[in-house]
Biopython code that builds the backbone (N, CA, C, O; Angstrom):
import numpy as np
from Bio.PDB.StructureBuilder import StructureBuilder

atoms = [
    (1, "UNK", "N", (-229.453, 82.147, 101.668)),
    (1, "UNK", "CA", (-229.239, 80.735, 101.455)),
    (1, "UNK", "C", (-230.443, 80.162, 100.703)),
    (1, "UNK", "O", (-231.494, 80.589, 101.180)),
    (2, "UNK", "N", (-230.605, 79.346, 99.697)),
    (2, "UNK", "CA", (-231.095, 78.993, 98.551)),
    (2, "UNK", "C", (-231.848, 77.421, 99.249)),
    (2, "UNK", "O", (-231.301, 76.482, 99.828)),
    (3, "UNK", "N", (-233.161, 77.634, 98.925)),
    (3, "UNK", "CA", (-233.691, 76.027, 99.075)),
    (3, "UNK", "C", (-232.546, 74.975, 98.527)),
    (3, "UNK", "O", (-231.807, 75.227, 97.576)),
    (4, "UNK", "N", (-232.523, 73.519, 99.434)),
    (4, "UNK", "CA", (-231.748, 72.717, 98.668)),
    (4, "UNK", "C", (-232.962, 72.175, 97.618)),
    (4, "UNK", "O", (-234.192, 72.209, 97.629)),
    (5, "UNK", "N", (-231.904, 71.648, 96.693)),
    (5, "UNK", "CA", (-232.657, 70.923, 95.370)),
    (5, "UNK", "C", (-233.016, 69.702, 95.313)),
    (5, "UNK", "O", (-232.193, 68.908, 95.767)),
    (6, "UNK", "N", (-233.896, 69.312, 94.939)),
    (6, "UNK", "CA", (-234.262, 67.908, 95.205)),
    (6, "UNK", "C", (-234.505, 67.864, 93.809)),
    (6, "UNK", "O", (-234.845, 68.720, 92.992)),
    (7, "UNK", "N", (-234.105, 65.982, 93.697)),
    (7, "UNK", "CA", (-234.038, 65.630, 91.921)),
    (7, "UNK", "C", (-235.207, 63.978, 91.858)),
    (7, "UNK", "O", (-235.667, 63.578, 90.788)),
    (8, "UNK", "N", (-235.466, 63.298, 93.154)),
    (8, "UNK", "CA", (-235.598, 62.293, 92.925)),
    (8, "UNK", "C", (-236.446, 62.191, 94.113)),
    (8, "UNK", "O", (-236.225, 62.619, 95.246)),
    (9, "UNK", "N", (-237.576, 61.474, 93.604)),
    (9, "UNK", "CA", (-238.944, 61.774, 94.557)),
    (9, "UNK", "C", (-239.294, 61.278, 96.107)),
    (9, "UNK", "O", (-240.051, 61.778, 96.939)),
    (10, "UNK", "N", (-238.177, 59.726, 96.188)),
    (10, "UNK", "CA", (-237.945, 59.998, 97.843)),
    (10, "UNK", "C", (-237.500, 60.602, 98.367)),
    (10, "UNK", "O", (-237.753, 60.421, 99.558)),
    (11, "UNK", "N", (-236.453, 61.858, 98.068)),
    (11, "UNK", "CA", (-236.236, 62.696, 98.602)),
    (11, "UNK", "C", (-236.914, 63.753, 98.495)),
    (11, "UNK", "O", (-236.897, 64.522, 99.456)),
    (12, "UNK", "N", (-237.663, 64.082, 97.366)),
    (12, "UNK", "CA", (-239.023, 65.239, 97.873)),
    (12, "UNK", "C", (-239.929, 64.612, 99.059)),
    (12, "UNK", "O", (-240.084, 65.270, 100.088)),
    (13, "UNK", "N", (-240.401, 63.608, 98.943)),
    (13, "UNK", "CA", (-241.477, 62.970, 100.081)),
    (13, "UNK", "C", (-240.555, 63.051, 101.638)),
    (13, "UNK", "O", (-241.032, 63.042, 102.773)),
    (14, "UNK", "N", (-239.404, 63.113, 101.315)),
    (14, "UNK", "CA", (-238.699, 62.647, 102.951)),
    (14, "UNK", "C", (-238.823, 64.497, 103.271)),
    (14, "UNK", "O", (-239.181, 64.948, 104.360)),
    (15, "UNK", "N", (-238.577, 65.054, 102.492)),
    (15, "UNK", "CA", (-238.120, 66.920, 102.527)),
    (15, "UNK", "C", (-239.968, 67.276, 102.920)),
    (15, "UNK", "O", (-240.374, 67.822, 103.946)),
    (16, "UNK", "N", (-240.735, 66.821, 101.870)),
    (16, "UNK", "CA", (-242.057, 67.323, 102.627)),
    (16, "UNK", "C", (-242.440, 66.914, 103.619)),
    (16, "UNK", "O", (-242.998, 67.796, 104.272)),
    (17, "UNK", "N", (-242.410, 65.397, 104.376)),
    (17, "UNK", "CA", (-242.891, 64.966, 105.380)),
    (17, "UNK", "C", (-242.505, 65.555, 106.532)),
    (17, "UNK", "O", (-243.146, 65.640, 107.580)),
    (18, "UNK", "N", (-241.069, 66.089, 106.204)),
    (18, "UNK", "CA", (-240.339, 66.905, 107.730)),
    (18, "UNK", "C", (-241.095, 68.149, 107.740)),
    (18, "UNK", "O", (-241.713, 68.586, 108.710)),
    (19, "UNK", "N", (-240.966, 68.898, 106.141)),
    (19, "UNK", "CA", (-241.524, 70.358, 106.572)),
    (19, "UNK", "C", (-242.874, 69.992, 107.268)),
    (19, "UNK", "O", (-243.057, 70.575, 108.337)),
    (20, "UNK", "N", (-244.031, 68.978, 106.786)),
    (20, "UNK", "CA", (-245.271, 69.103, 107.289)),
    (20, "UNK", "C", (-245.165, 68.651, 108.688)),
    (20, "UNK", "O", (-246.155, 68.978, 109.342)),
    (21, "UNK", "N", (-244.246, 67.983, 109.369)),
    (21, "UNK", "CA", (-244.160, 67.518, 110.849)),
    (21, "UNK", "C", (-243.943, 69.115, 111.370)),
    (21, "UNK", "O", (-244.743, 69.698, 112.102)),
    (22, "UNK", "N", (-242.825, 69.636, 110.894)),
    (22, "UNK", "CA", (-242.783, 70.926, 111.598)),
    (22, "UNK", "C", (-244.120, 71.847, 111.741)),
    (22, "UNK", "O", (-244.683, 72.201, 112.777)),
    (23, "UNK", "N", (-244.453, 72.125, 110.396)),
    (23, "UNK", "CA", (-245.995, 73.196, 110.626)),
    (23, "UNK", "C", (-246.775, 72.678, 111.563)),
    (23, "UNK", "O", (-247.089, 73.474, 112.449)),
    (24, "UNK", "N", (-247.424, 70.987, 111.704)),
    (24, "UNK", "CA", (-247.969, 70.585, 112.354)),
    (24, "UNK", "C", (-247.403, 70.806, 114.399)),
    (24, "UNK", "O", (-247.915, 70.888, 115.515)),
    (25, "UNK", "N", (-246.380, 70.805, 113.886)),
    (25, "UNK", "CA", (-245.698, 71.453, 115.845)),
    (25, "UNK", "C", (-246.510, 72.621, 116.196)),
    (25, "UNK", "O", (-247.254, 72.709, 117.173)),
    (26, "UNK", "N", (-246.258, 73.647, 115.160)),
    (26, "UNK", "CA", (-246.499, 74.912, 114.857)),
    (26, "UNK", "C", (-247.820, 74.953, 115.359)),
    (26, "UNK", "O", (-247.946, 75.368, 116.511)),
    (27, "UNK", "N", (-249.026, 74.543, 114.617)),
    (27, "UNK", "CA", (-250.446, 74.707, 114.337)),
    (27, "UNK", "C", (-250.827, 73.891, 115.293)),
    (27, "UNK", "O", (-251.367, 74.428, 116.260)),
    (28, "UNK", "N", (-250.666, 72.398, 115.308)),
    (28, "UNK", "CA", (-251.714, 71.423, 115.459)),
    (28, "UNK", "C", (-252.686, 71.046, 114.465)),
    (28, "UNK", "O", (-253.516, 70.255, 114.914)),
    (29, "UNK", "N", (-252.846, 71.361, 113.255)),
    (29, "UNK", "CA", (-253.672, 71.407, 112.343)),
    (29, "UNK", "C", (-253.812, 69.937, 112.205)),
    (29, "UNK", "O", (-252.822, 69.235, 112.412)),
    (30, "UNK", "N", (-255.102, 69.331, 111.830)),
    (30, "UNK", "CA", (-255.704, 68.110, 111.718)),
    (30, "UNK", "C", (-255.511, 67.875, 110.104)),
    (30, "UNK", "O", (-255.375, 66.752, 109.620)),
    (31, "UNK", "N", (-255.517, 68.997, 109.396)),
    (31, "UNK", "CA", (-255.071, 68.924, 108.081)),
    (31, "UNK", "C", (-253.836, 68.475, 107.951)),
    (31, "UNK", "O", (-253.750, 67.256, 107.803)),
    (32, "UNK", "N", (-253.138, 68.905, 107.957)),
    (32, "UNK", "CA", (-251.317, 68.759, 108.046)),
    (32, "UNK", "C", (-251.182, 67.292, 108.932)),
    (32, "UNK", "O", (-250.090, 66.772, 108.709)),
    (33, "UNK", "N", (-251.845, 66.678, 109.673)),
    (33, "UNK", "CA", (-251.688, 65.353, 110.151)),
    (33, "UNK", "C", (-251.979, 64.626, 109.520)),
    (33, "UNK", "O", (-251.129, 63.740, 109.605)),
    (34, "UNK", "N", (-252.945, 64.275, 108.631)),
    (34, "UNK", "CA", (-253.672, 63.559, 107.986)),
    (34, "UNK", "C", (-252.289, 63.683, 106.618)),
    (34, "UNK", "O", (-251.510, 62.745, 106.449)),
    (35, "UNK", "N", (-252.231, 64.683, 105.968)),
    (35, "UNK", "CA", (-250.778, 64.636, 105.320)),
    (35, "UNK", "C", (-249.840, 64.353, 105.802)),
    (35, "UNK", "O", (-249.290, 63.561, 105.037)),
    (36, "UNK", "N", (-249.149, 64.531, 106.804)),
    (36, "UNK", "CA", (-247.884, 63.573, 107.403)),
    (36, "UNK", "C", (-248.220, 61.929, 107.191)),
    (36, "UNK", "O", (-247.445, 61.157, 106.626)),
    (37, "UNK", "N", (-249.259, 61.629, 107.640)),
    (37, "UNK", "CA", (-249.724, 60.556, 107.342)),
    (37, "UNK", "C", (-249.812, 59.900, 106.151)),
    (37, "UNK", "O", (-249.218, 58.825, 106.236)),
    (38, "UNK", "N", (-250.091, 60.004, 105.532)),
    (38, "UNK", "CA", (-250.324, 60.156, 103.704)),
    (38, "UNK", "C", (-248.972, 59.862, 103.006)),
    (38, "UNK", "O", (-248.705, 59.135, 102.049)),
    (39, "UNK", "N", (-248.180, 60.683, 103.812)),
    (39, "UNK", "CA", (-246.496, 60.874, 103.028)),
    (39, "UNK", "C", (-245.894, 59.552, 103.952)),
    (39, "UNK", "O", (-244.980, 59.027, 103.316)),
    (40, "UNK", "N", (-246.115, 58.920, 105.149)),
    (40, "UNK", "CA", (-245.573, 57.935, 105.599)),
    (40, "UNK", "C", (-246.311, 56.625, 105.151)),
    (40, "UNK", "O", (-245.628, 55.604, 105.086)),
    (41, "UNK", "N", (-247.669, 56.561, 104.832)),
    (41, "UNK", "CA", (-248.133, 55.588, 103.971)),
    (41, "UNK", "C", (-247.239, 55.202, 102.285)),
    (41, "UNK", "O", (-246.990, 54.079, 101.844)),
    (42, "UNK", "N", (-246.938, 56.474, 101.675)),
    (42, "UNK", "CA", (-246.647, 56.043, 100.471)),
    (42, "UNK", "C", (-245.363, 55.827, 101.389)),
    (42, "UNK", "O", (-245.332, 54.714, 101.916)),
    (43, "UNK", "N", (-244.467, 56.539, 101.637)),
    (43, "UNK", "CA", (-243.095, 55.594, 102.068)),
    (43, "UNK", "C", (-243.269, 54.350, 102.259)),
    (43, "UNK", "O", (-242.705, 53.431, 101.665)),
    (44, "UNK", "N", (-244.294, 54.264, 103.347)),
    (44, "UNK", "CA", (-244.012, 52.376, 103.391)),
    (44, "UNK", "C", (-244.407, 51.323, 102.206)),
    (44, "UNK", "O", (-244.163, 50.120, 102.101)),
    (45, "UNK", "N", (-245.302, 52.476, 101.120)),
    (45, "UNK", "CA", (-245.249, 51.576, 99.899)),
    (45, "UNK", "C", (-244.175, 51.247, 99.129)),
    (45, "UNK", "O", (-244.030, 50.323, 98.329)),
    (46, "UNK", "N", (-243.420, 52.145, 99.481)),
    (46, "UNK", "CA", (-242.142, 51.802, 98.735)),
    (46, "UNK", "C", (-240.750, 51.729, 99.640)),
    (46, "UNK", "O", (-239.846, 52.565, 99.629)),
    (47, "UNK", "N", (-240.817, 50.468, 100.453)),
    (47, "UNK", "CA", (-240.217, 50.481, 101.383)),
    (47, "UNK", "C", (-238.725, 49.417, 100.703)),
    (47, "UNK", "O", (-237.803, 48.878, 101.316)),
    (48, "UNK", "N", (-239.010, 49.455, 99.397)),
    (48, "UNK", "CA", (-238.386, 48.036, 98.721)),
    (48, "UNK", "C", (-236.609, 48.911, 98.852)),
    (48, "UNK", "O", (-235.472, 48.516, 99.111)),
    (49, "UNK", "N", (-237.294, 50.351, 98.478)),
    (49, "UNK", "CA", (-235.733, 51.424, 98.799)),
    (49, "UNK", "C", (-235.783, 51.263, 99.850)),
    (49, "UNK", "O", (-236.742, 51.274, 100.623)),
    (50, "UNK", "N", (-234.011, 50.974, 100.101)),
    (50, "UNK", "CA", (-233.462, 50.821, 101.594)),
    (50, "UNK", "C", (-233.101, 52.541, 102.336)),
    (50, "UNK", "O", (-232.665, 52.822, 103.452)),
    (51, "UNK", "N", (-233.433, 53.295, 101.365)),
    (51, "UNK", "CA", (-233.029, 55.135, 101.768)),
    (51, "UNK", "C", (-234.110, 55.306, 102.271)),
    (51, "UNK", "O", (-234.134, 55.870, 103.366)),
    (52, "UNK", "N", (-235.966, 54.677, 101.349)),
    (52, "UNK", "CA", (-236.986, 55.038, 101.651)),
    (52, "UNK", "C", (-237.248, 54.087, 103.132)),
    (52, "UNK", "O", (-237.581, 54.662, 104.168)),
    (53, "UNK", "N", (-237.096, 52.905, 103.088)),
    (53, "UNK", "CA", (-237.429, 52.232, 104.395)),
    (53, "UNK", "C", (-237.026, 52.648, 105.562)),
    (53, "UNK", "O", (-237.846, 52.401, 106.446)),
    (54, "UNK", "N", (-235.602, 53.457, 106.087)),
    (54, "UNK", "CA", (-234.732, 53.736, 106.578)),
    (54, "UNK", "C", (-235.079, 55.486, 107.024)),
    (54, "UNK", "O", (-234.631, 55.980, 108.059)),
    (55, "UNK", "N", (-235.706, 56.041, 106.308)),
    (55, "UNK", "CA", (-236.359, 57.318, 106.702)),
    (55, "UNK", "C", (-237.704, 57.101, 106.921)),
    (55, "UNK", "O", (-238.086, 57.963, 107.712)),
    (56, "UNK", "N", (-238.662, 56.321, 106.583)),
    (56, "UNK", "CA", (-240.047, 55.555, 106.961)),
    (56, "UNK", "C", (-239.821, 55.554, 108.831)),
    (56, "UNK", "O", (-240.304, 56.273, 109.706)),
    (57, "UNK", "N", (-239.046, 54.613, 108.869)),
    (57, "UNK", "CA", (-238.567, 54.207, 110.243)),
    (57, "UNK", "C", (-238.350, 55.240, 111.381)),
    (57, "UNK", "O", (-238.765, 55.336, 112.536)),
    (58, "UNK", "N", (-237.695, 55.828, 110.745)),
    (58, "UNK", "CA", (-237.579, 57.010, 111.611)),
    (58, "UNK", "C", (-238.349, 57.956, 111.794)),
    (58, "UNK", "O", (-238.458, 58.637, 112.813)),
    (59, "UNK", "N", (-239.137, 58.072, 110.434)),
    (59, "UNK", "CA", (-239.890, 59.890, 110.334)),
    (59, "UNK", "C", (-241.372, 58.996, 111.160)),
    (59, "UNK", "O", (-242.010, 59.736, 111.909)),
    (60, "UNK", "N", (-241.753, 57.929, 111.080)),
    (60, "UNK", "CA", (-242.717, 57.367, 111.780)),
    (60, "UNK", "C", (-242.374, 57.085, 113.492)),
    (60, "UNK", "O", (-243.151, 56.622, 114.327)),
    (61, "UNK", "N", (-241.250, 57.436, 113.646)),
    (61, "UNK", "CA", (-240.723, 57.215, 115.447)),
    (61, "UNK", "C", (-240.932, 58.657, 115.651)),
    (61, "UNK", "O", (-241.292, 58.986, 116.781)),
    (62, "UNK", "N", (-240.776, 59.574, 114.771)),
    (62, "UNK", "CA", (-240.859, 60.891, 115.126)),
    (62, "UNK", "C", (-242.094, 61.365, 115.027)),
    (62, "UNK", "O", (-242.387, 62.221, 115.863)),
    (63, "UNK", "N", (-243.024, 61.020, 114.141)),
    (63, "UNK", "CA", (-244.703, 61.318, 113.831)),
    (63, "UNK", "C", (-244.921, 61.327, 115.832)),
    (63, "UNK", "O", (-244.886, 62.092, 116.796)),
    (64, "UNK", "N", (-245.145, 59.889, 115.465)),
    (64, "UNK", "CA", (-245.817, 59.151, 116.957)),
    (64, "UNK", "C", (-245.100, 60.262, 118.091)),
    (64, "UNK", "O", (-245.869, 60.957, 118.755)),
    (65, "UNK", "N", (-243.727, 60.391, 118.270)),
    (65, "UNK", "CA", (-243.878, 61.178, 119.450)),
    (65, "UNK", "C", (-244.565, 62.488, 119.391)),
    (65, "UNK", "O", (-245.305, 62.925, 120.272)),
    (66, "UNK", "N", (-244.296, 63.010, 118.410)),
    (66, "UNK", "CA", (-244.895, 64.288, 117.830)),
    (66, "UNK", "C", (-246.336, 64.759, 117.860)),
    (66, "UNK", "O", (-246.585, 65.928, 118.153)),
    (67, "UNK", "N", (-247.399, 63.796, 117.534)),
    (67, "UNK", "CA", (-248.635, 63.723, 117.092)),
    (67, "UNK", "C", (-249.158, 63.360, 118.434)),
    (67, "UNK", "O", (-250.322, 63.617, 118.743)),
    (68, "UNK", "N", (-248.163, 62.652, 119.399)),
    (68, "UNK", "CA", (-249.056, 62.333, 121.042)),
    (68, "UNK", "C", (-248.179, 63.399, 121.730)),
    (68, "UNK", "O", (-247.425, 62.641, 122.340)),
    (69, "UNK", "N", (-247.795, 64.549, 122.023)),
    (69, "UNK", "CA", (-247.323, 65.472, 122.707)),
    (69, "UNK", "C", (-248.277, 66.474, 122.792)),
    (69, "UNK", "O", (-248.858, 67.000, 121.842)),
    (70, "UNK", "N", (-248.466, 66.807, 124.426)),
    (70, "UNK", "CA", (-249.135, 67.632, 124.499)),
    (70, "UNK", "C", (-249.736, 68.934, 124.109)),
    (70, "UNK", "O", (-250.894, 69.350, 124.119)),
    (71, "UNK", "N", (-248.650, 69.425, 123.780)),
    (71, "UNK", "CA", (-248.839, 70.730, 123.063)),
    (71, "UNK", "C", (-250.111, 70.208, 121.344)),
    (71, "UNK", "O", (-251.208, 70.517, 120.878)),
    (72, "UNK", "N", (-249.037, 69.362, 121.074)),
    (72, "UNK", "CA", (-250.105, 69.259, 119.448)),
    (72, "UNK", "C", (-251.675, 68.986, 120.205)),
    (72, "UNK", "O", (-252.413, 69.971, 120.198)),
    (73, "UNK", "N", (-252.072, 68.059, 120.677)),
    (73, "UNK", "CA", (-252.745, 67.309, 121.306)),
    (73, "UNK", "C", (-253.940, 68.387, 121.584)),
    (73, "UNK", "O", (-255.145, 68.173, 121.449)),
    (74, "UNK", "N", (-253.484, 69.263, 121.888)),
    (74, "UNK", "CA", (-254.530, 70.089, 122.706)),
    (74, "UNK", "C", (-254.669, 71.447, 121.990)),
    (74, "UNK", "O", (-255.708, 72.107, 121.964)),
    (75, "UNK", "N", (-252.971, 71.941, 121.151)),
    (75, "UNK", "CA", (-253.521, 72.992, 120.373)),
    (75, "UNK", "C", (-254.446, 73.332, 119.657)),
    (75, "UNK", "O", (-255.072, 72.624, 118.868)),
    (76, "UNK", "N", (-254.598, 74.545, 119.911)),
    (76, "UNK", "CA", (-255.863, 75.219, 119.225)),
    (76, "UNK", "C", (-255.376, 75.705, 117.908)),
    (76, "UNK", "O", (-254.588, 76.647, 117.826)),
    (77, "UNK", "N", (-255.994, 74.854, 116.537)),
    (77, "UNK", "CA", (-255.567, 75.166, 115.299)),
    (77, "UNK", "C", (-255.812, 76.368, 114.592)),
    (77, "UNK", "O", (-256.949, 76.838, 114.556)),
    (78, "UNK", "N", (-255.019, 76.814, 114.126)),
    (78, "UNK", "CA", (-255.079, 78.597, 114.318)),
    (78, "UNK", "C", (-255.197, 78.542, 112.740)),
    (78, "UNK", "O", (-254.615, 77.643, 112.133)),
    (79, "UNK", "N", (-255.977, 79.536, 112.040)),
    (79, "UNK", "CA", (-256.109, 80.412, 111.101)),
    (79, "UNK", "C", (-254.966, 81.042, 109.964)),
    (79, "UNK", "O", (-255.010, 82.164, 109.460)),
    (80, "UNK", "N", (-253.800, 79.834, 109.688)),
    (80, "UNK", "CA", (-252.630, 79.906, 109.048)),
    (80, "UNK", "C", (-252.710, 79.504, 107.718)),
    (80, "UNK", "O", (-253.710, 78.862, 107.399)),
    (81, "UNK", "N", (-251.900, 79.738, 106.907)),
    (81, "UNK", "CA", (-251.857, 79.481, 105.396)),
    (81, "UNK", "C", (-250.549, 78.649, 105.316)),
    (81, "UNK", "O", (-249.428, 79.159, 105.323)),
    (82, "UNK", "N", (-250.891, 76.843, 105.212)),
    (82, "UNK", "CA", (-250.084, 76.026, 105.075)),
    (82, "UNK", "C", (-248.988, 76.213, 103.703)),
    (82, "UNK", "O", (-248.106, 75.379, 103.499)),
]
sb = StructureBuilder()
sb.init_structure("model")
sb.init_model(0)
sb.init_chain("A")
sb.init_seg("    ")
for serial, (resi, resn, name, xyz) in enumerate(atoms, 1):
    if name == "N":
        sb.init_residue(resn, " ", resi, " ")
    sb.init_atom(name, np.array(xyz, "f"), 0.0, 1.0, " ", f" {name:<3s}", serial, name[0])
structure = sb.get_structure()
């Protein structure tokens, strides 16, 4: 099965922000947070799209639980190639 294709750049930013929420489950990496972060800042710069505001909303309800769960919280960031 073939990566899906992305043509139009809120949907690359919405496609990277998930993959980097996931690695960050994965790792805990302080790197990869600081980028989740980054990718939900420019969303809310361009919140004027109702696709971009509307995944902002959400992928930021999901950061927050994500980023305060124990596991991230306390993992030990391991020696991986993002």
């Amino acid at each position: 099965m073939s990566a899906p294709q992305y043509h139009d750049t809120p949907d690359i930013v919405i496609a990277a922000t998930r993959w980097l929420m996931r690695r960050y489950r994965r790792t805990g990496c302080r790197k990869l947070a600081r980028m989740v972060e980054q990718h939900l800042r420019w969303m809310e710069s361009y919140a004027s799209n109702s696709q971009l505001a509307d995944a902002c909303r959400r992928l930021s309800c999901e950061w927050r639980a994500v980023s305060r769960t124990p596991e991230a919280v306390n993992a030990t960031p391991q020696s991986t190639v993002h």
